[in-house]
C-alpha positions as CSV (number, residue, x, y, z in Angstrom):
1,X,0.0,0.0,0.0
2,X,1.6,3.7,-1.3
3,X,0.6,6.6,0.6
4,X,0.1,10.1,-1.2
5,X,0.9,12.0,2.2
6,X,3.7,10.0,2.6
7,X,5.0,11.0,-1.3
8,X,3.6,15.2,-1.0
9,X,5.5,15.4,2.5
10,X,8.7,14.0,1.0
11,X,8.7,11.7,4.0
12,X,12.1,9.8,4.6
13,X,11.1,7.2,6.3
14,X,8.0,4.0,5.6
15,X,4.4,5.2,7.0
16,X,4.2,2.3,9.2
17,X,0.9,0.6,9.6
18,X,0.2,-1.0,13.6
19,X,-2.4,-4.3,13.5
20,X,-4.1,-6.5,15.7
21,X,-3.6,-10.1,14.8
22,X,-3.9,-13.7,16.0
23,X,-0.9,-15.0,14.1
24,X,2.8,-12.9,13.9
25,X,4.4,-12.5,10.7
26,X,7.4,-15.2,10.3
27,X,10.2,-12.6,9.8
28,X,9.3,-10.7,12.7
29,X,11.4,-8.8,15.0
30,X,10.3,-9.5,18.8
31,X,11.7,-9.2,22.3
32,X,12.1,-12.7,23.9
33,X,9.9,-13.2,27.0
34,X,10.9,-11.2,30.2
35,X,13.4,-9.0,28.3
36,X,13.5,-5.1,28.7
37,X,13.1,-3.5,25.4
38,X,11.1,-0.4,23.9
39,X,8.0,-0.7,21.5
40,X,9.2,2.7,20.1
41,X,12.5,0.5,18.4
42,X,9.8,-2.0,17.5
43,X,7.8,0.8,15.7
44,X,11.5,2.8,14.6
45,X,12.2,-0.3,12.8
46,X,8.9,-0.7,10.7
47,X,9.9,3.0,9.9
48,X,13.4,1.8,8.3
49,X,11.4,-1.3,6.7
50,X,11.5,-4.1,9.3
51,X,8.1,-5.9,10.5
52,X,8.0,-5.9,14.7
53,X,5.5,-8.0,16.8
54,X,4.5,-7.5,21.0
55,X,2.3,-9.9,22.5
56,X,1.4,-10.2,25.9
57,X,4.7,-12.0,26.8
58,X,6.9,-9.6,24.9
59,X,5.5,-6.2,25.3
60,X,8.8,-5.8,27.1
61,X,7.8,-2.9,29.4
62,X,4.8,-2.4,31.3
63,X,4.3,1.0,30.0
64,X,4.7,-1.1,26.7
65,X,2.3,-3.6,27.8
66,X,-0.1,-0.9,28.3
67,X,0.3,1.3,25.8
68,X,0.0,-1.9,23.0
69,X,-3.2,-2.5,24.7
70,X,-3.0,-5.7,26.8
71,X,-4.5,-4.2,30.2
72,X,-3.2,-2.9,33.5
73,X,0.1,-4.1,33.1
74,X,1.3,-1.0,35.9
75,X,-0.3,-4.0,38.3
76,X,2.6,-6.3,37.7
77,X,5.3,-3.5,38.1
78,X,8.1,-5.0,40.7
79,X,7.3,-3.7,44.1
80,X,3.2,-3.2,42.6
81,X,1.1,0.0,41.5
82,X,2.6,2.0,44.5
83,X,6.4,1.6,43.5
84,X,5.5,2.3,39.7
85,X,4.0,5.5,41.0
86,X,7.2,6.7,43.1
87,X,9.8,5.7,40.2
88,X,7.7,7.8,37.7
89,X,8.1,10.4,40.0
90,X,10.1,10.5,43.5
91,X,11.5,7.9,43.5
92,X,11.6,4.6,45.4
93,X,14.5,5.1,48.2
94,X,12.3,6.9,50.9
95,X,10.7,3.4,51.9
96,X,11.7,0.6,53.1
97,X,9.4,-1.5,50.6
98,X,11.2,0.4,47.9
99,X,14.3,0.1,48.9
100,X,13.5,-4.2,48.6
101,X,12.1,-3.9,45.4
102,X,15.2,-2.1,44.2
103,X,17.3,-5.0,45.4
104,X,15.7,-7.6,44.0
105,X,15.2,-6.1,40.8
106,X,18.7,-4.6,40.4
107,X,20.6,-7.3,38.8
108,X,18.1,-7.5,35.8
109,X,18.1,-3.4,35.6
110,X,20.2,-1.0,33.4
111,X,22.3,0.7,35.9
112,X,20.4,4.1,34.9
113,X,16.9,2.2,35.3
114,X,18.1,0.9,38.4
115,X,18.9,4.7,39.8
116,X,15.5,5.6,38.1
117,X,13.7,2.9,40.1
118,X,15.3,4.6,43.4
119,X,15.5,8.1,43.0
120,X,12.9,8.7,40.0
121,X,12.5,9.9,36.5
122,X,10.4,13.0,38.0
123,X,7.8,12.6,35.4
124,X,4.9,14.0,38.0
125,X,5.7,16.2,41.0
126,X,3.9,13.2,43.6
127,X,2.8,9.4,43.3
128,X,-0.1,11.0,44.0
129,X,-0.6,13.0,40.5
130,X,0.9,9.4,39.0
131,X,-2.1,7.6,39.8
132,X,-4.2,10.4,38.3
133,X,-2.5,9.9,35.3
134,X,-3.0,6.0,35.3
135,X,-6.6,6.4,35.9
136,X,-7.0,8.7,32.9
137,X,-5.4,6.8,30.0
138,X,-7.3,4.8,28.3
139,X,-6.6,1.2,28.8
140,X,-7.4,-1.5,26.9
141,X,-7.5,-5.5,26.6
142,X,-7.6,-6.3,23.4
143,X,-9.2,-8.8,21.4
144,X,-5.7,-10.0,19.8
145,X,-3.1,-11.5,20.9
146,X,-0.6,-10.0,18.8
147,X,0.4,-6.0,17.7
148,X,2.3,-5.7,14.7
149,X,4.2,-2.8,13.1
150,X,4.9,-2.9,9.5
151,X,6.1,-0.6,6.7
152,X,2.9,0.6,5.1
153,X,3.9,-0.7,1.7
154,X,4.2,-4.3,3.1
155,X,0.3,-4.3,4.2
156,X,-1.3,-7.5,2.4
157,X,-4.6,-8.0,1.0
158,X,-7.0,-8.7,3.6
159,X,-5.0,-7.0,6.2
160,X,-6.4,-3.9,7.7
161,X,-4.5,-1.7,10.2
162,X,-5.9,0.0,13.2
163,X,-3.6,3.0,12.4
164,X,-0.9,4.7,10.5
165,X,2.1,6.3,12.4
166,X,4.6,8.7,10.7
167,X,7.8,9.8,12.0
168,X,7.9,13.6,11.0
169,X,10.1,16.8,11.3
170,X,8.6,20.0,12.6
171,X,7.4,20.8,8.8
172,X,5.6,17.5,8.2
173,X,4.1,17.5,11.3
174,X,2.5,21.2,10.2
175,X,1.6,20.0,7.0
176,X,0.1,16.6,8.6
177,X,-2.1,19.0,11.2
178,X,-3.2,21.2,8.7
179,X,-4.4,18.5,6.6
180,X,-6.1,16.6,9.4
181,X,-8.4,19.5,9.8
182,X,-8.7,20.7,6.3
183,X,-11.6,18.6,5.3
184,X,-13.4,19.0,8.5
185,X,-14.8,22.3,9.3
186,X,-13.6,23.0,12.6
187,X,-9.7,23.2,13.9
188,X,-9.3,20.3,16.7
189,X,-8.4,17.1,15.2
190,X,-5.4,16.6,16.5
191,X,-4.2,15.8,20.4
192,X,-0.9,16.0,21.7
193,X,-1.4,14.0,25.5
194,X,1.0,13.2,27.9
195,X,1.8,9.8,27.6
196,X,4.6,6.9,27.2
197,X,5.4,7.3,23.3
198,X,4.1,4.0,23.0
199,X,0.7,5.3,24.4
200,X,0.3,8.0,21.7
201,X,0.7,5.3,18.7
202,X,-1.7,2.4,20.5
203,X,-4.0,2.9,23.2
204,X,-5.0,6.8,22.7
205,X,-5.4,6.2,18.8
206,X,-7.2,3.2,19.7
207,X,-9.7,5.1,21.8
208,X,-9.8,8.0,18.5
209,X,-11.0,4.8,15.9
210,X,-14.2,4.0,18.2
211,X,-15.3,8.2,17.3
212,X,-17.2,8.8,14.6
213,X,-14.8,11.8,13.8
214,X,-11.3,10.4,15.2
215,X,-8.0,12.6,15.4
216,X,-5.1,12.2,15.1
217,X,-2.3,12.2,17.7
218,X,0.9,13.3,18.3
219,X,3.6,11.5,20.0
220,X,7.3,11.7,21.3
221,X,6.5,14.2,23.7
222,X,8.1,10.8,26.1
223,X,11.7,12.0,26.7
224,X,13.1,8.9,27.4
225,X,11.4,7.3,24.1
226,X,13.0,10.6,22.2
227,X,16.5,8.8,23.1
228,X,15.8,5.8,21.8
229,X,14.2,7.0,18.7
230,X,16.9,9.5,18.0
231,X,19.3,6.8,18.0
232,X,17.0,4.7,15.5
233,X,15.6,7.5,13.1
234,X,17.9,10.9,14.0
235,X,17.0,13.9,15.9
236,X,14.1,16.3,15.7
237,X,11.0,14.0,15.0
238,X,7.8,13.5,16.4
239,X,5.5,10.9,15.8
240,X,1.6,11.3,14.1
241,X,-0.3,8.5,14.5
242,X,-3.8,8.2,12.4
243,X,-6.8,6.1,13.3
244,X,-6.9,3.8,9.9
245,X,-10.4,5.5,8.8
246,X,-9.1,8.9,9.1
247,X,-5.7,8.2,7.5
248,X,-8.2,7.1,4.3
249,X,-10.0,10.8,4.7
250,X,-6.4,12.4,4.7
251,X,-5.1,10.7,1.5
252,X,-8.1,11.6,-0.4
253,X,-7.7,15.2,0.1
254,X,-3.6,15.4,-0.7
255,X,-5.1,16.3,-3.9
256,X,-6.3,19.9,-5.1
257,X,-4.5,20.8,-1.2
258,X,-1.9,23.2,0.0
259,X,0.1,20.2,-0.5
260,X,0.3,21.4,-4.1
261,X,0.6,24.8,-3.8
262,X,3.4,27.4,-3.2
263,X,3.8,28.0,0.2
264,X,4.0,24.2,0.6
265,X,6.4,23.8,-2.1
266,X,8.6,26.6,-0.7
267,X,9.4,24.7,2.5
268,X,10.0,21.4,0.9
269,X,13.0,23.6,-1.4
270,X,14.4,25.0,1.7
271,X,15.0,21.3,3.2
C-alpha cells in the first residue's frame, strides 16, 4: 500500500501501519519473553522497513504492555502499583518497601533504570498526581493477541490496520495538522497527550478509531522514548499517528490541497 501524504510530504522514512492479529508475521522482529526492550525500536524499525511483533509475553515494558493495549500491566510492576508511581516520580528510596524492590530487581536493571527505580524519573511532581495519570489513560485489553508494526507498503490483502504512524520533522508535522483539519470544518483534530510514546501510537489512537470523527495524535513528547528513537531515526522528530479510517480521509484530500501549492512547495525547497 503507497501513501500520497507519505509521497507530497517527502517523507524519509516508511508510514508504518500498527495491527491486531492472532498469528505474527514469520520474519518478525520481537523481544524474547521477560526482556526489557522499547515498543518505540519496534515501531523505529517498521519505519526503516522491518516488521515488529509485541504480545502479551513480549511487550517488554509495562508502559509497553499498556500502551499496545494488553491491560493494567502498571499492576505487575516489581514492588506493585505504588512503587510504579514513586519511580515515575520520586523515587523509590524513601521506603523501606522500595528500597526491597530495588534489590531484587537490580541485577536485571540497566544501571540508569536501576537509579531511576530509586530516586525517580520525576515525570509527575507526587505518586499521588501518578495515579491520576493511570486512571485517565485509556486502557485496553484487546481482542488479539498480537500488535504488529509494518512498513505501510508491506500491508497484504486482507490485512487492515488499526492506524498509521509517521515519523515527522517539525514541517511535516505542520503539514500533517493542517491537513487533518482541512476537510473537517472545525480546527481540533489533533491531540498531543502526555503519555509513554508507546501510548500515543496504540492505546489513545485506539480510543480515536471507536469516534465517529477520530484525530489524530501526536507522540514523542516521552523523553526517554526521544533517546531511543533518535538513536534509530535521527533527531528532531515527532511521531503522528492516524486512526486507519481517518488516514483514508487524509489521502483523499492530498489532492487539489496546499500540499500542491506554493507556500507548501517553498518549505519542501528550503530542506
Amino acid at each position: 500500500m503507497k501513501s500520497m501524504i507519505a509521497q507530497a510530504i517527502a517523507l524519509k522514512t516508511n508510514p508504518v501501519a500498527l495491527l491486531w492479529a492472532d498469528e505474527k508475521p514469520s520474519d518478525a522482529t520481537e523481544f524474547k519473553p521477560g526482556n526489557w526492550g522499547c515498543i518505540m525500536w519496534l515501531a523505529s524499525g517498521a519505519a526503516k522497513g522491518k516488521t515488529g511483533v509485541c504480545s502479551r509475553e513480549t511487550f517488554g515494558c509495562f508502559g509497553g504492555g499498556v500502551g499496545m493495549g494488553f491491560g493494567d500491566q502498571y499492576e505487575n510492576f516489581p514492588g506493585g502499583k505504588d512503587c510504579f508511581r514513586h519511580f515515575l516520580s520520586s523515587g523509590n528510596a524513601g521506603s523501606e518497601t522500595g528500597r526491597q524492590a530495588a534489590e531484587k530487581v537490580k541485577p536485571f536493571m540497566r544501571k540508569e533504570a536501576h537509579d531511576h527505580f530509586l530516586h525517580g524519573e520525576g515525570y509527575f511532581k507526587s505518586p499521588q498526581l501518578v495515579q491520576k495519570y493511570i486512571d485517565s489513560l485509556p486502557m485496553i485489553d484487546i481482542p488479539a493477541r498480537y500488535v504488529v508494526f509494518k512498513p505501510l507498503d508491506a500491508i497484504e490483502d486482507g490485512e487492515t490496520p488499526r492506524s498509521i504512524i509517521f515519523f515527522v520533522d517539525p514541517d511535516q508535522l505542520s503539514a500533517l495538522v493542517v491537513l487533518a483539519n482541512y476537510g473537517r470544518g472545525d480546527n481540533e483534530n489533533v491531540v498531543i497527550p502526555y503519555a509513554a510514546g508507546c501510548q500515543t501510537i496504540g492505546i489513545y489512537p485506539y480510543r480515536e478509531a471507536q469516534s465517529d470523527r477520530p484525530r489524530a495524535v501526536v507522540g514523542l513528547t516521552d523523553l526517554s522514548a526521544r533517546v531511543y528513537v533518535k538513536k534509530m531515526l535521527g533527531d528532531n522528530l515527532m511521531s503522528f499517528a492516524v486512526p486507519y479510517a481517518m488516514f483514508q480521509e487524509m489521502e483523499g484530500n492530498v489532492k487539489g490541497s496546499f500540499l500542491e501549492r506554493s507556500v507548501w512547495k517553498s518549505l519542501q525547497a528550503d530542506r
